[in-house]
N, C-alpha and C positions, 0 to 999 in steps of 0.2 A: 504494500500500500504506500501512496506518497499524499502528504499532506503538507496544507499553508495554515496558517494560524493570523486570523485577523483580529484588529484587537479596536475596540473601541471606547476613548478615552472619553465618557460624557460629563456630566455636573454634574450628578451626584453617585454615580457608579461606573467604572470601567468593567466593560466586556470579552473576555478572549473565546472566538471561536473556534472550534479545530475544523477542518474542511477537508474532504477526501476526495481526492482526483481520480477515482475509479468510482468509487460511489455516489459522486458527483450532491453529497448532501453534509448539511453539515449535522459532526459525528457526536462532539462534545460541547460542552459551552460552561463558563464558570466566571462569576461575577463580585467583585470586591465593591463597596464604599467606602466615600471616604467624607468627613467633614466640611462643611463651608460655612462661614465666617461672615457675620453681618455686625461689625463692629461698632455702624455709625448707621441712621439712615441713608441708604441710598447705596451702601457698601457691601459689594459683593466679592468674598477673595477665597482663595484655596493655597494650600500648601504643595509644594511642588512636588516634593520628597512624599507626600501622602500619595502624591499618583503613582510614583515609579514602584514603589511597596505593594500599592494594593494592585500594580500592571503582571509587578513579579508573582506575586503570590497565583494571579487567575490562568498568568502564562503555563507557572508548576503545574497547576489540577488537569487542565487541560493538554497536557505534553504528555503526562501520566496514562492517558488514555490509549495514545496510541499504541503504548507497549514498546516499541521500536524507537528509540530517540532519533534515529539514522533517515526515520521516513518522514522526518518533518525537516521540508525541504527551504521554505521562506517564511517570512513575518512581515503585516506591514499594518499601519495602523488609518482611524480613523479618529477626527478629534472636534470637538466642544471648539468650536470658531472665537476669534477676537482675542483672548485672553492674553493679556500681558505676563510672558516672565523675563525679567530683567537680569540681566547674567554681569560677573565682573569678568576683567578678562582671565580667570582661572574658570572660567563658566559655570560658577557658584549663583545661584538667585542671592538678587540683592534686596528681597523681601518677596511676600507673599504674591501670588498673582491674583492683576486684576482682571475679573471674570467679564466674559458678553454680559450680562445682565444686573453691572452695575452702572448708575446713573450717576456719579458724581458730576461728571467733567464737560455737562452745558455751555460754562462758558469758555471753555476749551474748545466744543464745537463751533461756538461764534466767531471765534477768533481764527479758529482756520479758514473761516467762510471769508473774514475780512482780508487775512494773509494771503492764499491763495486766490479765492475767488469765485463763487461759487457755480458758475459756469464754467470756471477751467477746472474746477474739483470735476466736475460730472464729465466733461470732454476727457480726462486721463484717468481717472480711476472708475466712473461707470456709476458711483455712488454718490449720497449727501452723506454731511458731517452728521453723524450722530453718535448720542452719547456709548452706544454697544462697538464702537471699530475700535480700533489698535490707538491709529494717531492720537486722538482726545489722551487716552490716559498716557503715555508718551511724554503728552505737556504738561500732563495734570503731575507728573512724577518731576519730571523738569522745574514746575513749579513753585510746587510744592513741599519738597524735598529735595532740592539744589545738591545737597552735599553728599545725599545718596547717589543722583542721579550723575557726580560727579567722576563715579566711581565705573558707572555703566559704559561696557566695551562694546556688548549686541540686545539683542529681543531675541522671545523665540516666541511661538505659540504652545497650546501647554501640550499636543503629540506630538512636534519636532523637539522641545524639550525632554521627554520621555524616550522617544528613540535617541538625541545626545544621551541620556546617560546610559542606553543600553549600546549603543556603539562609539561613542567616542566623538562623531563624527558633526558637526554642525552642520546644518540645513535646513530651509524652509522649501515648499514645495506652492506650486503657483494656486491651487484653489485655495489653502488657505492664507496664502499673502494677500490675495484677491481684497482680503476682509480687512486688511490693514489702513485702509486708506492711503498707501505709499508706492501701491502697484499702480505703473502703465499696465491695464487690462492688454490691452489693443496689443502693445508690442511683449506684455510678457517680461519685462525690469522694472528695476526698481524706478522711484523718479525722483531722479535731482532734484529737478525743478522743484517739486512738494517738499523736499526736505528743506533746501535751502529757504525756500520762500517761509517755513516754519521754525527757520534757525537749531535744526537737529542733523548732527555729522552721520554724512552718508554710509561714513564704516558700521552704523549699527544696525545696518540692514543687512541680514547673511547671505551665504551663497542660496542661488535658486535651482528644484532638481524638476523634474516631469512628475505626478504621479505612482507612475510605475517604475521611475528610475531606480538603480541600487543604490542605497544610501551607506553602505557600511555592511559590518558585520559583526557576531554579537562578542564582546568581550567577554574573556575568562570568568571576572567577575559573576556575570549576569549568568552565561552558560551553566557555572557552577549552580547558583541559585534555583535556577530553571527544572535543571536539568535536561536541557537542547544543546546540541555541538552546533559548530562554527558558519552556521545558516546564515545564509541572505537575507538582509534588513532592508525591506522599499518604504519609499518615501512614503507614500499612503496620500489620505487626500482629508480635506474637511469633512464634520459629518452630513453633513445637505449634499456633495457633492459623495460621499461614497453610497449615503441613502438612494442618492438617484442611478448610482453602479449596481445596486443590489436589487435595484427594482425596475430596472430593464430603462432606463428613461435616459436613451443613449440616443434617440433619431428625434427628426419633428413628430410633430402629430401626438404625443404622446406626453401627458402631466401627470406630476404624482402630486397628492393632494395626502397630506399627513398631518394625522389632528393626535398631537400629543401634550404636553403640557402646555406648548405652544404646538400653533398651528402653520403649517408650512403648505406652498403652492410654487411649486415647479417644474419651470421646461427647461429643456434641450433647445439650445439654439446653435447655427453654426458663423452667425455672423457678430466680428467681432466689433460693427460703425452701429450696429441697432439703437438706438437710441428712446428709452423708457423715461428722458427726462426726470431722473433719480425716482422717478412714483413706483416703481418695484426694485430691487436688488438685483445687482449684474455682476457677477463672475464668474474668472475661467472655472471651466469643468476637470473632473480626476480623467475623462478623456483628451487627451492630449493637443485633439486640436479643435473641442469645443468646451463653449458655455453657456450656463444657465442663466436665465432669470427665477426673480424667488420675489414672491413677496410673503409678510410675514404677520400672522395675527398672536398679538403678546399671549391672551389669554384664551387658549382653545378648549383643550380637557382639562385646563384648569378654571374655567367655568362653570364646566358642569358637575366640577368634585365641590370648588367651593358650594356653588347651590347646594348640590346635594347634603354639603356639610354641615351648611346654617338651617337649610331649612325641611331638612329630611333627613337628619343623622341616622333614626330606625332603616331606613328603607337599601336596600341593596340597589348599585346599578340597574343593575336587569328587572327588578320592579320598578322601574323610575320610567325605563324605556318603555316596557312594558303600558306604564298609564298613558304615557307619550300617543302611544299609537290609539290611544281611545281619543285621541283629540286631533281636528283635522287638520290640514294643509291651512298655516295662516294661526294655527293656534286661536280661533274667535276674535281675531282682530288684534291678537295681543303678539310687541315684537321687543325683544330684548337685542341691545345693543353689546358684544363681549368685551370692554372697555374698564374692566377691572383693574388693570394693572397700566392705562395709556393705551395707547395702540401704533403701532409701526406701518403697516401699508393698508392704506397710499394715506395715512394719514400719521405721519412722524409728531405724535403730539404724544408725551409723557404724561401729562396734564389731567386730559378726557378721562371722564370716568361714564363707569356702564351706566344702562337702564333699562327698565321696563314703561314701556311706552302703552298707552290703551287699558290699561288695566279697567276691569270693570266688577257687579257683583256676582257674577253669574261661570267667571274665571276657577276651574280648580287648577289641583298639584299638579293635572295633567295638565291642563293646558300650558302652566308653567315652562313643564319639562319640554314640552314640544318646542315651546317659544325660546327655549335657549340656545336647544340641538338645530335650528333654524337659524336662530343668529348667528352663532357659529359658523353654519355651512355658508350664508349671507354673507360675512367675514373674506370667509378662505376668496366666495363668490369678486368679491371686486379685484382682486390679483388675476384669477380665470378672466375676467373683464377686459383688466388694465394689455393681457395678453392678447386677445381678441381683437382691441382695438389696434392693436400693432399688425392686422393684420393674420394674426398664429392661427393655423384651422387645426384646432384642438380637436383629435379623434375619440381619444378615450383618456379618462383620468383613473389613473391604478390608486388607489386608496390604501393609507395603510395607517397604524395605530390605532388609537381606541375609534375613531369613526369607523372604520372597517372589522371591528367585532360585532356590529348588531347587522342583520341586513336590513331592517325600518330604518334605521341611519345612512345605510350604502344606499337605500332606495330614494330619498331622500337628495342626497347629496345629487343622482343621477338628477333629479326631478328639477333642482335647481339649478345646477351645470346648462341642463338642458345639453348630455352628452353622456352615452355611454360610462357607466362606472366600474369596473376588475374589483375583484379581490384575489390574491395571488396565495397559491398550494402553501408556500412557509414565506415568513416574512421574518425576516433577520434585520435588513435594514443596514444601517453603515458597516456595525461591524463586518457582513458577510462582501460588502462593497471593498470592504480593506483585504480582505483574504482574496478577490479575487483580481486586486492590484498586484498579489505578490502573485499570484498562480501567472498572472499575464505576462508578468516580469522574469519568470521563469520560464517562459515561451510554452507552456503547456496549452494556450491556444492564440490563435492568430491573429485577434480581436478582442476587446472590451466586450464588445458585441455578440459576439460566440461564448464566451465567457459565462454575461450573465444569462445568455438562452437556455442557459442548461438549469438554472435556477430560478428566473424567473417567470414559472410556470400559471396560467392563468386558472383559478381556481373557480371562483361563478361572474357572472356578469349581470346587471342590473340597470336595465334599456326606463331613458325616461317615460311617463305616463302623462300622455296629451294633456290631460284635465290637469293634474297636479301643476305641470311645467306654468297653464296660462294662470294658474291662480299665483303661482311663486315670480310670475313675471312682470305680474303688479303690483304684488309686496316688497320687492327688491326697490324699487326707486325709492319709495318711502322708506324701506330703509336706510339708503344713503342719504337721504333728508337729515336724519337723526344728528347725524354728526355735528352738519354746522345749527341745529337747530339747541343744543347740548353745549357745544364746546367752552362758550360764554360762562353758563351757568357753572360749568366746571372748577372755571379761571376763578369764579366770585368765592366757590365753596372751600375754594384751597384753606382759607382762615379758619375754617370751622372744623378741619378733618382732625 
């Protein structure tokens, strides 16, 4: 047997899978946590050394399985986007890292808008300044902490910092640079221009590999740990970009729509002048010579846990869903906006907080549930939009995470797409995207594309319903009403939260 081993470094748990190239499924899987850090509001951090610990340990359990250490052949990973870690030049971190999901550094983002420019931000890196990218905390460190920041040689992200310390070897890899705000998308380097114009030295941006490059090989060290001999270590790719390797979303025509704590909507594109005017997210792909747009809804299945956590602790998911379906398309007029936590596309406001809109007395739990799991979908809905308008003729959207456990949600989601919706035979997701970096890498097939045909296998399909689609096609503009009708009162309530 020969096997890859993908490893997936997320926020609150790393994943390593084992993966058999005869058996073309994956064999074993094993999962470590590890703590994050809310020191201040607004402060989101991890311990670096907690990732490479809990990487080592998931690497062991799952190497264990194969029996044969000899037949695991490569490793490559996938990782948690944005995350600052600050290295001296012994490539020690020079404090904790700052995570995608912490908001300190606003007027970090303003400030690059003013430095750079905010049409020449989006003409070279594809992106706006916001407070989730790389650069903002950069400054805010620079800032902030001068005499730290005095000491810093590079950056890394937190799985090119995890594969340094299991090969030695320094590198970043272009999907997850992508997220830096400091990549030319288009040509694939780094950018002078962005650095100098933000007064941060060019040296601390590392070398850049493909994907599927070889980055190294695993040290003595780590091998002992492991127990894996002297394997090839690939670069790997960010986890949006390996989510979209493991779930077939390599050509046009084809969007993965993933509702998990956050909710994600993304294509395959092959041009790299498209121009989304920063309203969805644009970077390279873990395929080599494409990339995606993304947009991004903060608060997805974290929606519908909070709901269910304040106001139906008793009730299990599956009952929640379940009264869902006793209430119709539209919820009786009633629309929840998922703005929980701000919201990111197409509407970059930290601010906005959710709602329920129509409320009346005739509303139950059910109608509730429905009106969330619809808001939601309505959410993901204006990224499928923002794509459309550009033109994209969307064939099918493959769904994956908690929206793709119920089929009244897959049905659903079809109804409002207004577009074919998949659910696929096993769904792995980034981490299986990272094993099948390193299997390509090792030329065991010809393709990304070949690759994940072998795994992403289409499991049912859920075609929209005439009636549902025209009733969901009227609720959707009044839903995006919500936003600017909302936004205001947001801004006023900030003093009372």
């Amino acid at each position: 047997m020969n096997y890859v081993i993908g490893v997936d470094l997320g926020t609150s748990a790393v994943k390593a899978l084992l993966v058999s190239r005869e058996e073309g499924a994956v064999t074993a899987e094993a999962s470590r946590e590890y703590p994050l850090y809310h020191d201040y509001a607004g402060w989101s951090e991890q311990e670096p050394e907690d990732w490479v610990q809990a990487t080592l340990e998931a690497v062991r359990e799952v190497a264990a399985e194969a029996g044969n250490p000899s037949e695991i052949k490569g490793l490559s990973f996938s990782g948690q986007m944005h995350g600052l870690v600050l290295l001296n030049k012994d490539k020690q971190p020079l404090r904790r890292a700052i995570l995608w999901n912490d908001t300190r550094t606003t007027k970090q983002c303003r400030r690059i808008e003013e430095m750079v420019g905010e049409e020449r931000l989006l003409s070279i890196t594809k992106n706006p300044a916001l407070e989730g990218f790389t650069l903002p905390k950069l400054l805010w460190v620079k800032e902030e902490q001068p005499e730290l920041f005095a000491e810093a040689d590079s950056f890394m992200l937190p799985k090119d910092y995890v594969r340094l310390r299991l090969t030695g070897d320094a590198a970043m890899e272009y999907s997850d640079a992508a997220g830096t705000l400091l990549l030319d998308v288009g040509r694939k380097e780094w950018s002078r221009e962005i650095c100098e114009a933000v007064g941060l030295p060019f040296s601390l941006c590392p070398k850049l590999l493909a994907s599927h490059e070889e980055a190294g090989t695993l040290q003595e060290d780590i091998r002992n740990a492991t127990g894996l001999e002297e394997i090839k270590v690939f670069a790997g790719g960010a986890d949006n970009a390996c989510g979209a390797v493991g779930t077939g979303i390599l050509e046009e025509g084809t969007v993965l729509s993933s509702t998990g704590t956050s909710g994600v909507v993304l294509a395959y594109e092959k041009d790299a002048e498209k121009d989304f005017q920063g309203k969805v997210h644009y970077f390279n792909h873990a395929e080599s010579d494409g990339y995606y747009s993304m947009g991004v809804t903060l608060a997805a299945g974290h929606s519908f846990s909070w709901f269910k956590n304040t106001f139906a602790p008793d009730k299990s998911f599956e009952e929640l869903v379940k009264l869902a379906e006793s209430s119709p398309p539209g919820a009786k007029g009633l629309l929840f906006t998922p703005y929980i936590s701000g919201e990111r596309t197409p509407h970059a406001d930290a601010d906005v907080r959710g709602s329920f809109i129509g409320m009346h007395a005739s509303h139950t739990l059910g109608d509730f549930v429905r009106a969330v799991m619809e808001g939601i979908t309505f959410s993901l809905q204006e990224s499928l939009s923002a794509f459309k308008a550009q033109g994209k003729n969307v064939q099918k959207v493959v769904a994956t995470g908690g929206g793709a456990k119920s089929s009244f949600w897959l049905q659903m989601q079809a109804d409002i797409y207004n577009t074919p919706v998949v659910k696929l035979k096993s769904e792995q997701g980034p981490g299986l995207g990272a094993a099948l970096l390193a299997a390509y890498g090792l030329g065991w097939y010809a393709s990304l594309q070949e690759a994940a045909g072998e795994f992403a296998e289409e499991a049912e399909r859920f075609e929209p319903e005439t009636e549902n689609v025209l009733t969901y096609s009227r609720l959707f503009p009044l839903y995006q009403e919500v936003y600017a009708s909302t936004s205001s009162l947001s801004t006023a309530l900030k003093d009372f939260r």
